[in-house]
FIVEXMI-798926 format. One record per atom (N, C-alpha, C): residue in one letter; x, z, y. Coordinates in steps of 0.001 Angstrom, whole numbers, padded with zeros to 6 digits, always signed. Atoms other than C-alpha are relative to their C-alpha. Example, Ala and Ser with C-alpha at 12.3 -4.5 7.8 and 13.67 -1.06 7.14 Angstrom:
a+000890+000000-001190a+012300+007800-004500a+000900+000000+001200s-000820-000060-001190s+013670+007140-001060s-000770+000730+001090
***
This chain:
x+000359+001399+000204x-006825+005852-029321x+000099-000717+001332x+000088+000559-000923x-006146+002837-026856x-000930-000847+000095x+001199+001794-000458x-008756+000133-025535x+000820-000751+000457x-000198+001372-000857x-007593-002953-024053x-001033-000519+000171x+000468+000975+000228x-009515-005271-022788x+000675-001008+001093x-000986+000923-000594x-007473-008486-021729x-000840-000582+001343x+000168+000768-001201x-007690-010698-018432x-001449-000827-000179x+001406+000299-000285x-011266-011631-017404x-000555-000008+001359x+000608-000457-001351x-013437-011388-014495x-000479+001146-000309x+000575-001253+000476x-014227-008238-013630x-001504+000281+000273x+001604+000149+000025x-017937-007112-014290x+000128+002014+000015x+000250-001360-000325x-019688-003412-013698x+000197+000712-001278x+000316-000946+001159x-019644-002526-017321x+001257+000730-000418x-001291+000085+000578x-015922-002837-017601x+000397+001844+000583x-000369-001431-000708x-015824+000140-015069x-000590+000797-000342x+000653-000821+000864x-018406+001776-016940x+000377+000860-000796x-000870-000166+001303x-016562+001927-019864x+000876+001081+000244x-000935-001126-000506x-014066+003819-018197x-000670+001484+000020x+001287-001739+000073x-016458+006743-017283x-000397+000389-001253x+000358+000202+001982x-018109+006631-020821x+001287+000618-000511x-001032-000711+000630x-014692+007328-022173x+000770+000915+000447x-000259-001234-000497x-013319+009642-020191x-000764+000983-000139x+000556-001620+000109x-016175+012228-020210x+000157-000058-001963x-000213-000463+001241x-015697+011968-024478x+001052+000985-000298x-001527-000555+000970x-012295+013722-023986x-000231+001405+000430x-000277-001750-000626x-011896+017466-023865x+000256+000435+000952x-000618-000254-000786x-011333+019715-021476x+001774-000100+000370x-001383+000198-000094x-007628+018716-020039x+000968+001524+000326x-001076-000865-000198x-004482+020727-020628x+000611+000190+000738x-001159+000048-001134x-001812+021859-018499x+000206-000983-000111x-000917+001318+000901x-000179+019137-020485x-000725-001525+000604x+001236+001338-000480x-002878+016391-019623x+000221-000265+001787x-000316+000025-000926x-002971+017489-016291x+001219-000350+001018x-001228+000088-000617x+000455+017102-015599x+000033-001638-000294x+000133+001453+000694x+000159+013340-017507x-001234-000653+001340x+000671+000598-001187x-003025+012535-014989x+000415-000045+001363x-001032+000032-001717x-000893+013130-011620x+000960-001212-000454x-001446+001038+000410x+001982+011121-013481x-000493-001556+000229x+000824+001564-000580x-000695+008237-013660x-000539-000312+000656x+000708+001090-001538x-002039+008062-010377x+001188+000412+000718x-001097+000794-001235x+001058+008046-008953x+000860-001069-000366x-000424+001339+000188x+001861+005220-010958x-001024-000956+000326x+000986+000816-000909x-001506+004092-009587x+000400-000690+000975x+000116+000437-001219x-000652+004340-006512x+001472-000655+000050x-001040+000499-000347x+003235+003166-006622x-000261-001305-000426x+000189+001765+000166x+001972-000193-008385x-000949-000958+000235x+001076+000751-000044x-001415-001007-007144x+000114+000311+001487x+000558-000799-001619x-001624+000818-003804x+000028-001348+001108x-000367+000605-000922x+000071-001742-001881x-001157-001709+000273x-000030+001089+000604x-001332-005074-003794x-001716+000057+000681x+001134-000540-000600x-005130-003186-003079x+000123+000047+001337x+000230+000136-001740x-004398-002843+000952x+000142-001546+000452x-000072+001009-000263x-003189-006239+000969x-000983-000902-000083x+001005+000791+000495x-005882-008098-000926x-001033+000545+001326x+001485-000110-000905x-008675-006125+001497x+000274-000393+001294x-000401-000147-001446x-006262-006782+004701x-000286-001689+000083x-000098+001364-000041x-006195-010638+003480x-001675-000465+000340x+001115+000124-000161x-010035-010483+003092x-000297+000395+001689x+000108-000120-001594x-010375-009512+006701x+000059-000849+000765x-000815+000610-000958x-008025-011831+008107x-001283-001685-000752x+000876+001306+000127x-010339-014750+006175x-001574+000168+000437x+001684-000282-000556x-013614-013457+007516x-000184+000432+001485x-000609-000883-001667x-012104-012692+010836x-000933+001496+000462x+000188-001495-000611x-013062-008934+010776x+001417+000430+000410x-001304-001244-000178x-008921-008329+011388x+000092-000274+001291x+000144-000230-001677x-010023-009278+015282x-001093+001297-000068x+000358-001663-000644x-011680-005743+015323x+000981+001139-000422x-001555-000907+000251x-008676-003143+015623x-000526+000909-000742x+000234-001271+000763x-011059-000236+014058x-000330-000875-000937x+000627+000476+001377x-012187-002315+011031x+001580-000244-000259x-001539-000032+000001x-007946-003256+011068x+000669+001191-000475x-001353-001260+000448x-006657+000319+010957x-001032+000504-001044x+000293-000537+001338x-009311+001363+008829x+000233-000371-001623x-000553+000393+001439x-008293-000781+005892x+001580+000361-000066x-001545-000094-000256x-004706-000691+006963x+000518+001872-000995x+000228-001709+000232x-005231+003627+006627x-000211+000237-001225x+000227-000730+001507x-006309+003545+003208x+000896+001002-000604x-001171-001016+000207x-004770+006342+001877x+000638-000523-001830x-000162+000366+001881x-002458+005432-001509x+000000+000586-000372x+000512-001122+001334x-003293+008977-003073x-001294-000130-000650x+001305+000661+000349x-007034+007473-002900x+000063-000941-000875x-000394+000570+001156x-005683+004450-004579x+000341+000346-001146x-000218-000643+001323x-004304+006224-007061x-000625+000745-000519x+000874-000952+000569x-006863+008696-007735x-000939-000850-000869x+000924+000422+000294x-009325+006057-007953x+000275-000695-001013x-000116+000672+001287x-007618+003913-010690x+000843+000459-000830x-000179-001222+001239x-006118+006786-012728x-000650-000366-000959x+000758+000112+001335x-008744+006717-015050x-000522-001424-001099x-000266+001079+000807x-008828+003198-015925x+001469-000401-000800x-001295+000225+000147x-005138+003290-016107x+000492+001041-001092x-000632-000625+000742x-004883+005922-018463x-000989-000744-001703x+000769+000702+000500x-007973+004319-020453x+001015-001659-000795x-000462+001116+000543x-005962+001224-020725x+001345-000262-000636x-001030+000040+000627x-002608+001850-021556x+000250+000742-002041x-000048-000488+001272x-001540+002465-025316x+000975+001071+000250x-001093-001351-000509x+000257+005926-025538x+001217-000414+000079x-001338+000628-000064x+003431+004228-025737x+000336-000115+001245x-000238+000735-001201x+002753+002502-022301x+000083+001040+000717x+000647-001107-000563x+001549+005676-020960x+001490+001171-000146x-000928-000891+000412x+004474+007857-022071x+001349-000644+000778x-000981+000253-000904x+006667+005739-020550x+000243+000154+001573x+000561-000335-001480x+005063+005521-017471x-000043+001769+000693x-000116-001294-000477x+004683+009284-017069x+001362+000648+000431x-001820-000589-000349x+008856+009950-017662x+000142-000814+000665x-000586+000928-001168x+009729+007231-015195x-000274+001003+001560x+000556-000284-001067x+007229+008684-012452x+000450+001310+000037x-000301-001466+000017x+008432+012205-013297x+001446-000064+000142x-001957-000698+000004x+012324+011690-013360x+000468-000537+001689x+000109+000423-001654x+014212+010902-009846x-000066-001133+000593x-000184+001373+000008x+014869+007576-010254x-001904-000444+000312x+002111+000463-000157x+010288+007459-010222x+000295+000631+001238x+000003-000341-001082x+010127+009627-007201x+000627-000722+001103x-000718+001323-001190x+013013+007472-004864x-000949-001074-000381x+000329+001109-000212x+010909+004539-006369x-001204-000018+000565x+001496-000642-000427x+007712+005947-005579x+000360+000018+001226x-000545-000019-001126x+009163+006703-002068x+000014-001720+001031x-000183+000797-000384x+010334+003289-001319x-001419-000907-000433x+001805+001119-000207x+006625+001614-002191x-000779+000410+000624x+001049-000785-000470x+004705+003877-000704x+000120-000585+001074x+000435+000678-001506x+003110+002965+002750x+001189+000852+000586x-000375-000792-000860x+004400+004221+006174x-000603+001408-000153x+000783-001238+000228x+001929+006761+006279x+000155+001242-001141x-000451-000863+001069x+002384+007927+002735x+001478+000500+000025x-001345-000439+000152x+006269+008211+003302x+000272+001218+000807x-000399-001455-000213x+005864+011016+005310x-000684+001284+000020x+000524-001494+000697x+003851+013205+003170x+000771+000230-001561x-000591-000165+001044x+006208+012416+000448x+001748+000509+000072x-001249-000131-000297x+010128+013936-000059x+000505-001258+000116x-000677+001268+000129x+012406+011445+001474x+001281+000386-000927x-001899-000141+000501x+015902+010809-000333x+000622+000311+000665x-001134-000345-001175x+018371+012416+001008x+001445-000989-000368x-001106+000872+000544x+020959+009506-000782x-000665-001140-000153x+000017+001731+000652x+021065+005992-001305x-000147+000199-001425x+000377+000059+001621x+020150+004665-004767x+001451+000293-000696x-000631+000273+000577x+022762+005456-007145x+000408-000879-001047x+000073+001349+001370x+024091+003322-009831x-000724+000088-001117x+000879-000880+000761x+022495+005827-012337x-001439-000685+000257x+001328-000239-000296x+019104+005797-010323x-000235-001796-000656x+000170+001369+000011x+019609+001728-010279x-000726-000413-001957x-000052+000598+001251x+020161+001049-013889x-001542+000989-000814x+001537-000669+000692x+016875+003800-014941x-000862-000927+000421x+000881+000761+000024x+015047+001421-012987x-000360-000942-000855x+000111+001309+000480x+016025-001721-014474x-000338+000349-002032x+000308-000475+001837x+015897+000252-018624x-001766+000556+000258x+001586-000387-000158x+012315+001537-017214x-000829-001299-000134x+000541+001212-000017x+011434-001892-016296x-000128-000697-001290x+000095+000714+001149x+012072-003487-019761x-000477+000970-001409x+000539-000663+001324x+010103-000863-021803x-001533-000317+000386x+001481+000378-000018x+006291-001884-022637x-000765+000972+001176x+000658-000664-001410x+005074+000931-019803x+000338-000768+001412x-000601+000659-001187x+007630-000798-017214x-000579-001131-000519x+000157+001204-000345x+006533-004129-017862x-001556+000278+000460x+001710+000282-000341x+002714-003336-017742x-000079+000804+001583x-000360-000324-001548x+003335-001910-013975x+000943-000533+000532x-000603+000732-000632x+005768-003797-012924x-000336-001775+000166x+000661+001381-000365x+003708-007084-013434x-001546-000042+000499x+001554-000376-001568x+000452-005466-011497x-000566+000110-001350x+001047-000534+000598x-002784-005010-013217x-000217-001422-001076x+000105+001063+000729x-003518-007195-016414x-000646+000090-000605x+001123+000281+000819x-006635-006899-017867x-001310+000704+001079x+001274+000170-000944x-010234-006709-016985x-000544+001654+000573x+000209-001682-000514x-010591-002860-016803x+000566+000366+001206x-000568-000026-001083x-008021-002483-014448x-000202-000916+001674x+000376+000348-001049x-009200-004887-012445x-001443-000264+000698x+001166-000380+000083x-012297-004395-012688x-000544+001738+001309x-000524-001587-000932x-011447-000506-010928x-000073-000148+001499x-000931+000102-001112x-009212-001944-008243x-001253-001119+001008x+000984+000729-000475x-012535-004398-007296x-001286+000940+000757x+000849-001128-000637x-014931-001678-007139x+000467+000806+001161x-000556-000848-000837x-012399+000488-005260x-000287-000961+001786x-000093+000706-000846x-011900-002346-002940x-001042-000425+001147x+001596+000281-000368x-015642-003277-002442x-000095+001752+001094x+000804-001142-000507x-016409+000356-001569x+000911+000390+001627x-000399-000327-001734x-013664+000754+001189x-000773-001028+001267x+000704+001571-000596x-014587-002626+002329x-001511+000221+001381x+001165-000091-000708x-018173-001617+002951x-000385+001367+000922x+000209-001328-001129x-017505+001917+004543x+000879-000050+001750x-000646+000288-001400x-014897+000552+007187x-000747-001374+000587x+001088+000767-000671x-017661-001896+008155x-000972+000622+000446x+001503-000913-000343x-020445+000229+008229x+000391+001309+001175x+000045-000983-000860x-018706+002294+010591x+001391-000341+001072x-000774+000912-001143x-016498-000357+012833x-000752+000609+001795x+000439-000394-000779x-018519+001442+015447x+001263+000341+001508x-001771-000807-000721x-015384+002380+018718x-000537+001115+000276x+000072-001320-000352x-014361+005592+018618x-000145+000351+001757x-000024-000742-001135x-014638+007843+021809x+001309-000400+000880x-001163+000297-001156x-012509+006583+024733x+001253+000842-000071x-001074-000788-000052x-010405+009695+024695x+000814+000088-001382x-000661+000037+001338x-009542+009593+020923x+000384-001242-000464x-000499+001089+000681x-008717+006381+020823x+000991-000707+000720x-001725+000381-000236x-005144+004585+021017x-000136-001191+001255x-000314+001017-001390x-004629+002876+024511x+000338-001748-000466x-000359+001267+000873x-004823-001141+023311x+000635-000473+001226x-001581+000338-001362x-001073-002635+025535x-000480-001455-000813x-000615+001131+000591x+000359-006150+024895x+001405+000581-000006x-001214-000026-000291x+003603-005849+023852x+000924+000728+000507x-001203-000086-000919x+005642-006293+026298x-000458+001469+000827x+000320-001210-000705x+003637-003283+028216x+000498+001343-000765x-000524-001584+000967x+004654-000789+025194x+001608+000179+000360x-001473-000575+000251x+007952+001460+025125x+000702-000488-001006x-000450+000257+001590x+008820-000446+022060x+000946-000965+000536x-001237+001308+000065x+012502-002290+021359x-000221-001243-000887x+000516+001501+000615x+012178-005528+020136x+000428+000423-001451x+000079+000014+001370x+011794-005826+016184x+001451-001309-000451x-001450+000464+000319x+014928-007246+014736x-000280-000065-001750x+000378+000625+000898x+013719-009066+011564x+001108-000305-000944x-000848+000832+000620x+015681-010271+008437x-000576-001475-000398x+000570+001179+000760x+015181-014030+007128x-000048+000163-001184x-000016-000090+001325x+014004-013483+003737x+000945-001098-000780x-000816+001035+001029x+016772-015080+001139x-001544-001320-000704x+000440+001114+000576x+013942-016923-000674x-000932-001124+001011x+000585+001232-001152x+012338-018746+002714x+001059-000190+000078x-001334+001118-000938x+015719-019726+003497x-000082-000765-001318x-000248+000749+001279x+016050-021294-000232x-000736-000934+000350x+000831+001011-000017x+012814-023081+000170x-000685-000699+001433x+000251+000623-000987x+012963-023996+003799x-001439+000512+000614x+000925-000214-000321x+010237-021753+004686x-000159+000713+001578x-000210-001077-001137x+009064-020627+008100x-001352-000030+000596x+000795-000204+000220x+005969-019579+009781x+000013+001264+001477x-000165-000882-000918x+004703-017437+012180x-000960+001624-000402x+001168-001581+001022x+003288-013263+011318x-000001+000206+001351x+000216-000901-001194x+001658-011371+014184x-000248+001637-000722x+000610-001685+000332x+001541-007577+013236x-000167+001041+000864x+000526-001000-000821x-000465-004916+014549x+000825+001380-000285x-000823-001621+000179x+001459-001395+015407x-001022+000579+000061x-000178-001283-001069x+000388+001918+016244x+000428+001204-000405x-000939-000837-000030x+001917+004238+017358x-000109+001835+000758x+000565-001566+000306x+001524+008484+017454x+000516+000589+001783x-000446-000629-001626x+001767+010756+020615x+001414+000365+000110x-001453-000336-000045x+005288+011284+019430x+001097-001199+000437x-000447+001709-000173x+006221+007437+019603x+000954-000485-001258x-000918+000486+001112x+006400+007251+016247x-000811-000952-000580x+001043+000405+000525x+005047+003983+014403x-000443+000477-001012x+000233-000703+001126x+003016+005359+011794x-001066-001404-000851x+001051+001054+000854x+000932+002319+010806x+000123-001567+000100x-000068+001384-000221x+001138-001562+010407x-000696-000802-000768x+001702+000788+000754x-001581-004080+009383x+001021-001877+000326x-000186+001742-000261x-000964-008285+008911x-001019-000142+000243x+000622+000664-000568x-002692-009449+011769x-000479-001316-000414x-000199+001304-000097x-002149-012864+011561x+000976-000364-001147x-001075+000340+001120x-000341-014257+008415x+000039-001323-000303x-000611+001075+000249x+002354-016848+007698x-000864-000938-000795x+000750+001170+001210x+000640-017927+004556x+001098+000102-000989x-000778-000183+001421x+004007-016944+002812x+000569+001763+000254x-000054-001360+000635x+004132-013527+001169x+001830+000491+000603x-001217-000941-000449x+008014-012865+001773x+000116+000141+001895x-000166+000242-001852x+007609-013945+005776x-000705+001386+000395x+000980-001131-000200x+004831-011630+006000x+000454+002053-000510x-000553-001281+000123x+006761-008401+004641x+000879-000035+000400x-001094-000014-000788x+009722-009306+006465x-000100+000409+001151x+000548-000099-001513x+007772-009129+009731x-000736+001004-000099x+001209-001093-000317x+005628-006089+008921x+001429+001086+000146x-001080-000553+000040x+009135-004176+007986x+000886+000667+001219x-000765-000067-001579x+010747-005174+011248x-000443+000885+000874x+001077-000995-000891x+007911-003526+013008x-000151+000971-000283x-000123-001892+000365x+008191-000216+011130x+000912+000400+000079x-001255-000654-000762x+011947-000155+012480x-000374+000277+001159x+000100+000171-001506x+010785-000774+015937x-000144+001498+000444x+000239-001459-001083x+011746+002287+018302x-001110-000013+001222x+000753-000186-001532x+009093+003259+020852x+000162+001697+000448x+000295-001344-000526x+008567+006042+023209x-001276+000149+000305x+001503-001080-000066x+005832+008542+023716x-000690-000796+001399x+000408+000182-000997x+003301+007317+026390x-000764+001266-000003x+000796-001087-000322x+001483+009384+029005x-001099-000873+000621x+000908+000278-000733x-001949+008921+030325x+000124+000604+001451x-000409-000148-001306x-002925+009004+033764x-000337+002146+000453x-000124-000967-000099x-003487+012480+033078x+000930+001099-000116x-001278-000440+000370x+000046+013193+032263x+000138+000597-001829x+000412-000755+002301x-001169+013924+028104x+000352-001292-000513x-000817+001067+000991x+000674+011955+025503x-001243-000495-000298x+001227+000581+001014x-001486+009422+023928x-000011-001138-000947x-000372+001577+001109x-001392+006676+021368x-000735-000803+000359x-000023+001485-000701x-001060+003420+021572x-000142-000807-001400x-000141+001511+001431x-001503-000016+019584x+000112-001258+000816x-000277+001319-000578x-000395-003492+020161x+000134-000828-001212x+000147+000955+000849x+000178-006560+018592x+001530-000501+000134x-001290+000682+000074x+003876-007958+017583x-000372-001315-000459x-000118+000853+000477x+004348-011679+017062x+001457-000002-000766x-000918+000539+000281x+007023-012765+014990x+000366-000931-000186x-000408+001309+000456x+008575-016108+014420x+000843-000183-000606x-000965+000789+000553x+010712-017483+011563x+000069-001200-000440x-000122+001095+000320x+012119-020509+012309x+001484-000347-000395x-001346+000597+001071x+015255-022031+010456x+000451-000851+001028x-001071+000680-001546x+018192-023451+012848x-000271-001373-000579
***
């Protein structure tokens, strides 16, 4: 049997509900089991991102994203957490139909490369990369995935009150643990804060998003790096944002090409680093 319950504000009961119906169901099968992975990694490939953003935006309007540890700690969220955590609304809410679709998508390769390409920095390298470009094959599963009742209800985000109801709670709770413990780490464990221009890093080499050029848009993103004892970036947060959504992933992008090298302390020991990139797109 499916529940729905349509677009609302979300309230505590909604998430309730969820619990409540989940412990009614039996112990899970192989079979099940293999179906609950399928849906939190459609968790996490369609909410993960939408969830870091919303808590990174909340930051940036309450100016907690001027403290770099309250910054990387939302930034860090992990999207297997995302997905764990709204699994169970997500299986709760879909009708088996939606659900069945969703599972063969996320299970065939064409889900995995897509899964791949949403996933954070971080997550991309605990996940297999592609070893190929998309094929025409992979292309066209997307676009026949996309127009079946599972693909549309993940490919247009979360749409009713359960689900968002989940993704609120989830949100709240990171919210209040990377506050409650904004405390700075230990001098030695923590990433050398440069400007810039002081880092090993090559300049970020941006595209102009097609739809700001359409609508004459431009704007300025500052994004925060950092970067590993190897001098690799592994993380990027919107500092400072345009105010338009494509500027702002254009400029976080750029910055997860950006080459740097390894720094040493004055002790000659690699150590990580973080800085701040500005970007500017302005239209000739």
């Amino acid at each position: 049997m499916s529940y729905r319950i349509q677009l609302g504000k979300p309230t505590v009961s909604a998430l309730s509900l969820v619990i409540f119906l989940s412990a009614l169901g039996a112990k899970p099968s192989a079979a099940d089991s293999g179906a609950d992975s399928a849906l939190a990694a459609a968790a996490e490939t369609f909410y993960a991102r939408r969830v870091r953003t919303e808590m990174l935006s909340r930051a940036r309007e309450t100016g907690d994203a001027t403290h770099p540890d309250m910054l990387y700690c939302l930034a860090s969220t992990d999207d297997t957490a995302i997905g764990r955590a709204l699994a169970p609304a997500l299986r709760v809410d879909l009708t088996p139909g939606e659900a069945q679709d969703l599972i063969a998508f996320m299970q065939s390769p064409a889900g995995e490369k897509f899964r791949w390409a949403k996933a954070s920095l971080p997550r991309r390298r605990t996940l297999p990369a592609p070893v190929s470009d998309w094929t025409d094959e992979e292309r066209d599963a997307v676009r026949t995935f996309a127009n079946t009742p599972g693909g549309v209800r993940g490919m247009s985000g979360p749409d009713s009150l359960l689900l968002n109801s989940a993704i609120e709670t989830f949100k709240n709770a990171v919210y209040q643990k990377c506050a409650s413990s904004r405390a700075p780490a230990p001098a030695e464990s923590r990433p050398v804060e440069m400007t810039i221009k002081e880092t090993p890093c090559s300049a970020p080499h941006p595209f102009y998003p097609a739809s700001a050029r359409r609508y004459q848009q431009s704007g300025r993103v500052e994004v925060r790096l950092w970067v590993n004892t190897e001098g690799l970036v592994y993380l990027t947060a919107i500092q400072k944002s345009s105010a338009i959504g494509a500027l702002d992933q254009a400029a976080e992008e750029a910055v997860q090409r950006m080459r740097c090298a390894p720094l040493s302390n004055s002790a000659g020991r690699a150590t990580p680093y973080t800085a701040t990139q500005p970007i500017n797109f302005q239209l000739e």
